[in-house]
ROPASE-452877 format. One record per atom (N, C-alpha, C): residue in three letters; y, z, x. Coordinates in pm, whole numbers, plus 50000, padded with zeros to 5 digits. Example, Ala and Ser with C-alpha at 12.3 -4.5 7.8 and 13.67 -1.06 7.14 Angstrom:
Ala494315078051319
Ala495505078051230
Ala496705078051320
Ser497755070851285
Ser498945071451367
Ser500035078751290
This chain:
Unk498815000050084
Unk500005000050000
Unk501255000050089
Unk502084991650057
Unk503624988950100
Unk504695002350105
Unk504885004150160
Unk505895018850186
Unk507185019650239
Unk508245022250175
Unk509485019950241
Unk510075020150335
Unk511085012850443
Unk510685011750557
Unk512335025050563
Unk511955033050651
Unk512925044850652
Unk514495039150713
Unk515365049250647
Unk516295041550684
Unk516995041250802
Unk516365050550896
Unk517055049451057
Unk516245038551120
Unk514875035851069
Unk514785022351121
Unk515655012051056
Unk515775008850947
Unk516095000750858
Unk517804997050948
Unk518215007150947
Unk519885004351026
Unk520105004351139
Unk518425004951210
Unk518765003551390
Unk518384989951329
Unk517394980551299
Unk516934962551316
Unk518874961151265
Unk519334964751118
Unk520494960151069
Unk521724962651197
Unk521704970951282
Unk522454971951392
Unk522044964151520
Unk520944962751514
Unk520574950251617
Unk521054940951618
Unk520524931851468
Unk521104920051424
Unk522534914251405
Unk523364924051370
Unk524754921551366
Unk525424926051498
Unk524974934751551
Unk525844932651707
Unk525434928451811
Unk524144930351816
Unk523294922651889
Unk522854936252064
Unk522884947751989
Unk522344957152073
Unk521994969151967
Unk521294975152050
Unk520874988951951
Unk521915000451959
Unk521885006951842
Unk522805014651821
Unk522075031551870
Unk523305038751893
Unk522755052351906
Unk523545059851846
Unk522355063351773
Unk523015070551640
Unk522985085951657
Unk522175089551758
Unk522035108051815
Unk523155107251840
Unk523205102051930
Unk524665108652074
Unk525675096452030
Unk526195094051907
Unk526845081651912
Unk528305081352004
Unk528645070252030
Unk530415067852122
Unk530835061252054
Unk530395049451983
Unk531205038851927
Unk531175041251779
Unk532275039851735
Unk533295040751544
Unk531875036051478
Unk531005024051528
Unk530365016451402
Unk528585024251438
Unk528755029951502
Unk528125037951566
Unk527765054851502
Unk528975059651484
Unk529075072851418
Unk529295067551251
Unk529695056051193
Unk529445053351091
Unk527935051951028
Unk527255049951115
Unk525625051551054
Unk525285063251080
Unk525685069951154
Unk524865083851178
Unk525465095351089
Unk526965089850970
Unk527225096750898
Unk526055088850741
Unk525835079650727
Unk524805071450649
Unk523325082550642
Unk523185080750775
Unk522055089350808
Unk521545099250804
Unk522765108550810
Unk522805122650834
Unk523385132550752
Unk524965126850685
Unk525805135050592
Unk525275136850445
Unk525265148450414
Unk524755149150281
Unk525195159850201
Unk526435162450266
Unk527455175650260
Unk528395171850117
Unk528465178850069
Unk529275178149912
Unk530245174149903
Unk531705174450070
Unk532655171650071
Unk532195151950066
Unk531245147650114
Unk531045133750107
Unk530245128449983
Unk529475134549965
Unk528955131049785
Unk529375122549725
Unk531345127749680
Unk531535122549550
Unk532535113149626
Unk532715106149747
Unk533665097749800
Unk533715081049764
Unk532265082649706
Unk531845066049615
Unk532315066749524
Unk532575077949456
Unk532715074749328
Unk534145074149228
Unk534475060249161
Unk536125062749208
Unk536935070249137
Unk536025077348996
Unk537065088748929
Unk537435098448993
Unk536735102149068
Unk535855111349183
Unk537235109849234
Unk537545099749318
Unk538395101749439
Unk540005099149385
Unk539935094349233
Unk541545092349172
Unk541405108049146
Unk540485114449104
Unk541095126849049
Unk541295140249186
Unk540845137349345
Unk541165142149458
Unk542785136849486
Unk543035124649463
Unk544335122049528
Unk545525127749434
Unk545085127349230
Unk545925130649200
Unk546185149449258
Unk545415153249325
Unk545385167449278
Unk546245165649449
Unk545745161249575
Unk546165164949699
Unk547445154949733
Unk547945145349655
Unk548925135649711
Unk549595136549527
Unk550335145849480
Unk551115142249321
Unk552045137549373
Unk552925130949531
Unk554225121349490
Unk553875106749508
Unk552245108049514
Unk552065091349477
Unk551365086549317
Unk551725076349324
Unk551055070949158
Unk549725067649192
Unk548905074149115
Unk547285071549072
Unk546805064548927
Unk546085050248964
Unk546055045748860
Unk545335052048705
Unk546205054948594
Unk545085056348505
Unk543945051248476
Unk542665056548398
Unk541875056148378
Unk541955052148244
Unk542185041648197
Unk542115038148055
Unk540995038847939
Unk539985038548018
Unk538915035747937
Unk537105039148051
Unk536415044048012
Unk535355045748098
Unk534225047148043
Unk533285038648059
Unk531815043847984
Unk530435029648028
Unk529775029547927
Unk528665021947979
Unk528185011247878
Unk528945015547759
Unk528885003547638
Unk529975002747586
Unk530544983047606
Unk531194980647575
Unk531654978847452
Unk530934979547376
Unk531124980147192
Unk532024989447197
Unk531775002347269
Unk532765014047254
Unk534175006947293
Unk534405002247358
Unk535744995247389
Unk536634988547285
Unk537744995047243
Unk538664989547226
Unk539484983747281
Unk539504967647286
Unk540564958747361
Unk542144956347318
Unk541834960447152
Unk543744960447136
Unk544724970947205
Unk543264981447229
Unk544594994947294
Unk544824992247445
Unk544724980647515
Unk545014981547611
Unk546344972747653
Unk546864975847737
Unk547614970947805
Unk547884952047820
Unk548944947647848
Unk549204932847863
Unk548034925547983
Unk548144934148082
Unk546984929848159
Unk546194943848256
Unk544794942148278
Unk544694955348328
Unk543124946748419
Unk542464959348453
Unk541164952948553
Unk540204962948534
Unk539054956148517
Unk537764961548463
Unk536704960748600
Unk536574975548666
Unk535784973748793
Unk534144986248765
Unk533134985248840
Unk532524996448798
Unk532545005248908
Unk532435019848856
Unk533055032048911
Unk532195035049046
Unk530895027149061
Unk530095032249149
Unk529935020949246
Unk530155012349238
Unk530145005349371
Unk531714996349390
Unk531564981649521
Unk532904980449568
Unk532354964349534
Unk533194963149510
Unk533264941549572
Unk532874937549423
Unk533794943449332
Unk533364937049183
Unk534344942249098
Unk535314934149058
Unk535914930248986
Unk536734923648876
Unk537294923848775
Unk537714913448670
Unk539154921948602
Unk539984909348639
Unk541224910048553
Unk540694905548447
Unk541514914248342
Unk542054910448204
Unk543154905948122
Unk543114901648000
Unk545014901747964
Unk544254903147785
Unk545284895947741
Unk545004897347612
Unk544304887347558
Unk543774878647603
Unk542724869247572
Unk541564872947640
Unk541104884247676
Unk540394884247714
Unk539094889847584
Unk537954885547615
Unk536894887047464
Unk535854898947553
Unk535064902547446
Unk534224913347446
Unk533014906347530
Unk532364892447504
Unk531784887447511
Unk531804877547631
Unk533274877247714
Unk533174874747830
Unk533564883947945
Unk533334899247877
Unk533484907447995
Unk531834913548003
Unk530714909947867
Unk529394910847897
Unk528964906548004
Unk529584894947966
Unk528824882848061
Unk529304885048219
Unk530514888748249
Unk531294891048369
Unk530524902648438
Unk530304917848364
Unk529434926448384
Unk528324931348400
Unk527334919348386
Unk526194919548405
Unk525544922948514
Unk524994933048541
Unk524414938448673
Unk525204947848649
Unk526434949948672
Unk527324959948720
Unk526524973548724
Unk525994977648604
Unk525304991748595
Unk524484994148636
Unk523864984248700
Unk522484988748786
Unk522834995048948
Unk521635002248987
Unk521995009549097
Unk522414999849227
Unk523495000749277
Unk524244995549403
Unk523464993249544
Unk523114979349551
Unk522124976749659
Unk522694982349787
Unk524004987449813
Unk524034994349937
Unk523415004949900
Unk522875010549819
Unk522155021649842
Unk520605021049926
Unk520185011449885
Unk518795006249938
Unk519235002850130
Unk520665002150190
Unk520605001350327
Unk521105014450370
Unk521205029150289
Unk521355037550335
Unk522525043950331
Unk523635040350234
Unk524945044350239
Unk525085055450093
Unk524615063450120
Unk523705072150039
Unk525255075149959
Unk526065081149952
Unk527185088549866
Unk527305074649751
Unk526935065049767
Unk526905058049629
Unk526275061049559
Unk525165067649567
Unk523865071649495
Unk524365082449396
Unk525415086849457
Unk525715101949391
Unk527255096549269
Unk527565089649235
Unk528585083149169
Unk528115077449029
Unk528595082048962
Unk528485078348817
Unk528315066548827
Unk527355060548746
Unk527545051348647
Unk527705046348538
Unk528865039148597
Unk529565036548446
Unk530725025548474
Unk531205018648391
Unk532865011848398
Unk534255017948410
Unk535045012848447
Unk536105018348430
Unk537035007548413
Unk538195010148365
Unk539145004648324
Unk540705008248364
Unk541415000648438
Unk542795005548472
Unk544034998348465
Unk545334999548415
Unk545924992148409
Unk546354987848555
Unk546634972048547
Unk546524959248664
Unk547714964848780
Unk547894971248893
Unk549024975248942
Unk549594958048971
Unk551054958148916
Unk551974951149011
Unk552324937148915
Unk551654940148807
Unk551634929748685
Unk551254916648739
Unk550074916948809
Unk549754903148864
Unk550194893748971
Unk550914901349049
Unk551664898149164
Unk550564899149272
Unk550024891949393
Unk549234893049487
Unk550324906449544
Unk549084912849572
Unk549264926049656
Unk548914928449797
Unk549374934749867
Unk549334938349974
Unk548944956250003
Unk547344951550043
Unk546394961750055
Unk546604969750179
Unk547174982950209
Unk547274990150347
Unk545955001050381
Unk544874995650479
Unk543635006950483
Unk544255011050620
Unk544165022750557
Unk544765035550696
Unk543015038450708
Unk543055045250853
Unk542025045850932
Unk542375061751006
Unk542175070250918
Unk542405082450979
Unk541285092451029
Unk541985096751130
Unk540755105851207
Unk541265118251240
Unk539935131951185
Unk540925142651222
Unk542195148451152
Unk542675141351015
Unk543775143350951
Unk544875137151052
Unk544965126551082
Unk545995119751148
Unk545065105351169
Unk546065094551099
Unk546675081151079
Unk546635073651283
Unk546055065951279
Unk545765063051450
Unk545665050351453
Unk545245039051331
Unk545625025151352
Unk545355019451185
Unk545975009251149
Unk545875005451004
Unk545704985351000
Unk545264986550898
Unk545554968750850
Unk545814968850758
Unk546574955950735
Unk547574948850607
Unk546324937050556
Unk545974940450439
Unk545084927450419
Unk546074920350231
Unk546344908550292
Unk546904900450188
Unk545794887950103
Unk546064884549991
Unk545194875949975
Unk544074883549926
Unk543434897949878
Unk541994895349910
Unk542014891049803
Unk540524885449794
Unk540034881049630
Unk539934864049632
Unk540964861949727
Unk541554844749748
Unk540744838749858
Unk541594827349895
Unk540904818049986
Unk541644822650110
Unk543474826350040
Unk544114830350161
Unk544294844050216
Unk543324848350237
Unk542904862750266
Unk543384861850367
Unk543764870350443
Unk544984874050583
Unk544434886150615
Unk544844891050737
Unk544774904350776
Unk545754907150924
Unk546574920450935
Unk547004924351067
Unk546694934951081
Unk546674942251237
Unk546014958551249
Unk547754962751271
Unk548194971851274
Unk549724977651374
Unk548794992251425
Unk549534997251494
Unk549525008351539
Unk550225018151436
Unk550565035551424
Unk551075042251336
Unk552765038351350
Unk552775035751460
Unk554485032651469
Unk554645018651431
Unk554015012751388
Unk553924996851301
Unk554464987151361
Unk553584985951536
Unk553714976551636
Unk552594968451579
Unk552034952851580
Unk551224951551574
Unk550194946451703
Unk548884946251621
Unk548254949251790
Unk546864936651751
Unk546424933151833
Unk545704917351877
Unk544124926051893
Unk543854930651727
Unk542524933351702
Unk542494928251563
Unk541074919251598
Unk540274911351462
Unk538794918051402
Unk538794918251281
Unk537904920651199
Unk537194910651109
Unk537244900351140
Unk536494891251084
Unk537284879950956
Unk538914887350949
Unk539444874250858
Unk540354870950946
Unk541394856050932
Unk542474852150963
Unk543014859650999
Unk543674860951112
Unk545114870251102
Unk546544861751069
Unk546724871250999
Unk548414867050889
Unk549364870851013
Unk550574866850925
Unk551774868751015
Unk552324885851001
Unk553224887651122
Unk553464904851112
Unk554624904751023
Unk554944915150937
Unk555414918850835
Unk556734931950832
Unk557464933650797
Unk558594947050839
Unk557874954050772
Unk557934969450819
Unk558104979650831
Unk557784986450653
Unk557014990850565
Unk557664997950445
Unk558785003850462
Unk559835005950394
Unk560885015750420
Unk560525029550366
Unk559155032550318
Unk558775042450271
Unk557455046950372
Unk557565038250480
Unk556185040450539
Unk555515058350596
Unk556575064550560
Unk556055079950650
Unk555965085850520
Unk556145079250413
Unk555275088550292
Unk554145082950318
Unk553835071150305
Unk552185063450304
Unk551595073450405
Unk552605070850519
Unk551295078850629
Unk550735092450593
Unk551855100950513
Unk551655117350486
Unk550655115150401
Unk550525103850279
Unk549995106250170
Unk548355104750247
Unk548625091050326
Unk546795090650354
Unk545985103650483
Unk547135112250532
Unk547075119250614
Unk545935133350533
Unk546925131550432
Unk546935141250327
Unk544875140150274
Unk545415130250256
Unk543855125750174
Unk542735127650320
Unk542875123250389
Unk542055125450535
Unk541645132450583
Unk542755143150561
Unk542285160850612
Unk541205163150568
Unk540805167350652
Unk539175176550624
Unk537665168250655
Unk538535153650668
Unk537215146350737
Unk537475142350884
Unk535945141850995
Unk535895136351082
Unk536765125051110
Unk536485114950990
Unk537255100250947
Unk537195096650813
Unk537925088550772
Unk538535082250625
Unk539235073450597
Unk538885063750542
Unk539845056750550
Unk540205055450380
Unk541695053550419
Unk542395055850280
Unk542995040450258
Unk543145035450142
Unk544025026150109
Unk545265028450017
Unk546065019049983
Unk547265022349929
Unk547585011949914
Unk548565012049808
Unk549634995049813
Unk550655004549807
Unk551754993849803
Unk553054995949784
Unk553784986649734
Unk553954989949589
Unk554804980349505
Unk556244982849475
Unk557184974249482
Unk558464980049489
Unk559314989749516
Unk558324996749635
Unk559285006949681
Unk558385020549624
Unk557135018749577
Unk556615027849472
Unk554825030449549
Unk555095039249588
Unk553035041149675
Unk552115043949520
Unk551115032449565
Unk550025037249512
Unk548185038149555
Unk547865046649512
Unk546635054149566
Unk545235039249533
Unk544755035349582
Unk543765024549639
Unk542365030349594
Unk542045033149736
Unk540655044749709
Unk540655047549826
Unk539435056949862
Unk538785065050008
Unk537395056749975
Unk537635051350143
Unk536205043250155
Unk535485055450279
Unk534145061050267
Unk533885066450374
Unk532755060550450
Unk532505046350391
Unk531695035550467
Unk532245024850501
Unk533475022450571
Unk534035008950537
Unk533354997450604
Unk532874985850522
Unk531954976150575
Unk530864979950598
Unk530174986550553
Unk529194987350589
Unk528675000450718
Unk529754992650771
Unk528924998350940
Unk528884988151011
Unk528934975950923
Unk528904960651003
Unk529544948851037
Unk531014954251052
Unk531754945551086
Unk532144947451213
Unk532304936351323
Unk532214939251480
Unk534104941751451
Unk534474947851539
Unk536084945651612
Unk536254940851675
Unk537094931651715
Unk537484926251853
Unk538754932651925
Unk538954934952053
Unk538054933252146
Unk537404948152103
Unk536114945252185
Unk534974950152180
Unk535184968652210
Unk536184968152285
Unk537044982352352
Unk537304992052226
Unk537984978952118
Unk538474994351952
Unk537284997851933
Unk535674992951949
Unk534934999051851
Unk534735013951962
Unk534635017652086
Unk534935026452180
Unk535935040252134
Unk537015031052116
Unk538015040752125
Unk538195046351988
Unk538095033451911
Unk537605043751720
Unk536615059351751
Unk535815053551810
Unk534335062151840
Unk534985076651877
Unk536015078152019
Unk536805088952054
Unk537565092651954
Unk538065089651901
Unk538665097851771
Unk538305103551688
Unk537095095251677
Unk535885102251526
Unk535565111251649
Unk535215110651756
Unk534665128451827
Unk535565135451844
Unk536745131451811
Unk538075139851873
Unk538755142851997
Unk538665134052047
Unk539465129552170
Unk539545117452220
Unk540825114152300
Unk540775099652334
Unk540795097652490
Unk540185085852446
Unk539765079952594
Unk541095072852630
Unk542215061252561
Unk542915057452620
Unk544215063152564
Unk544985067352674
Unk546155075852633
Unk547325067752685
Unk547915067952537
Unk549515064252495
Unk549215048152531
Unk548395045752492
Unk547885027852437
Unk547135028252303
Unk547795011252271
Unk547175008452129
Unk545765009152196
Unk544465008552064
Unk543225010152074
Unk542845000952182
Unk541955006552252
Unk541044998752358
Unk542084989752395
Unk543304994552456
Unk544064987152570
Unk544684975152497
Unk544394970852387
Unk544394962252303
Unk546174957252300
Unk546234943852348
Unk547704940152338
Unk548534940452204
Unk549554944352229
Unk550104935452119
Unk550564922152052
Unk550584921251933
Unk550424905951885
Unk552204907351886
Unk552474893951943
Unk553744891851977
Unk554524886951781
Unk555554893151803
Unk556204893351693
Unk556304876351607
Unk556984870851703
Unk557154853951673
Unk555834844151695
Unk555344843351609
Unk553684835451633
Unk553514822651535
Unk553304813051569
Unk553084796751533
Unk552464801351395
């Protein structure tokens, strides 16, 4: 009989294959590194409910109240229960327990093409089957929120905090699109010549609100090893994203090869390169073709 293959094997072949060396997940050094060995290992209550996204709107409203947290309009597991006149001009229908699934709405939108849109949604989240266990622990169910920004492409900020302190971030524009973009800056919002696997976009000014963002995701961070927080910022106005405490997987390489190193020192709490962006990593020159 066939028997499940455990999951520290399962994410050393999946760490083979995508970086193309074995990972060490005991004694880890490298960010993508201590990201599996929190997969592996964490099973602590403060990480539990970090999948799950009522879970983490109702942490930010309680630890960050001068930012906006999207309501919760509507939440459950049958849509019959749904009333579509009480909602909003346009809003977005995501499910509460996993990531990478989504659907805008407006007022044409039918009962019968958000079945069809939702299908699967409620079933259990195949990252659970590679080991990213705190999904497991997240309701299932739908949720419903009104659309931030009334349909305007947004501009996604994932802070990358370690230790309760903000240490490098990206701007990702476009997602969802074809013209998906991305830049890293440093906390002082230099930008710096590290890739993650999309385009890099052009560099961007400054929020003029940017040292609330940083307090707010600082805020949210405390108390973990690492976290990464997201946020937008619409007109001058922060709003709360989610807390990813798997981001990618575990499997997205960095370039150069040095950030996944120096991520690694931070998640242990100390750094290897001092008073430089990550892993020596240049900066991306302001004026670029």
């Amino acid at each position: 009989m066939l028997t499940p293959v455990p999951d520290s094997i399962l994410r050393q072949v999946m760490y083979r294959r995508r970086f193309g060396r074995w990972g060490d997940f005991k004694t880890p050094a490298r960010f993508t590194e201590f990201l599996t060995q929190r997969m592996l290992r964490d099973r602590s209550p403060e990480i539990a409910w970090t999948c799950d996204k009522r879970a983490m709107k109702a942490y930010a409203a309680e630890h960050t109240p001068w930012i906006n947290v999207p309501d919760t309009l509507w939440h459950g597991t049958d849509l019959d229960q749904l009333d579509l006149a009480s909602l909003p001009d346009q809003w977005v229908i995501k499910p509460n327990h996993r990531s990478k699934a989504v659907h805008f709405g407006d007022r044409s939108t039918t009962l019968d093409e958000l079945r069809r849109v939702t299908r699967g949604w409620l079933r259990p989240y195949d990252r659970i089957a590679v080991g990213e266990w705190a999904y497991s622990q997240a309701r299932r169910e739908l949720i419903i929120e009104p659309r931030i920004g009334q349909g305007v492409p947004l501009t996604d900020y994932k802070m990358f905090v370690f230790h309760g302190q903000l240490r490098v971030l990206h701007t990702d524009c476009g997602r969802f699109t074809e013209e998906f973009q991305e830049v890293f800056y440093d906390p002082d919002w230099n930008p710096l010549d590290i890739y993650h696997g999309a385009p890099l976009g052009p560099v961007t000014p400054r929020p003029e609100n940017f040292e609330s963002m940083v307090l707010a995701a600082e805020a949210l961070g405390a108390g973990y090893d690492y976290m990464r927080v997201d946020l937008y910022n619409v007109d001058g106005e922060i709003w709360f994203g989610e807390m990813t405490p798997y981001p990618s997987g575990g499997m997205d390489p960095l370039s150069p090869d040095s950030v996944d190193i120096q991520m690694g020192a931070w998640w242990a709490g100390f750094d290897t390169v001092r008073n430089d962006p990550p892993g020596g990593a240049a900066k991306i020159k302001e004026a670029r073709p």
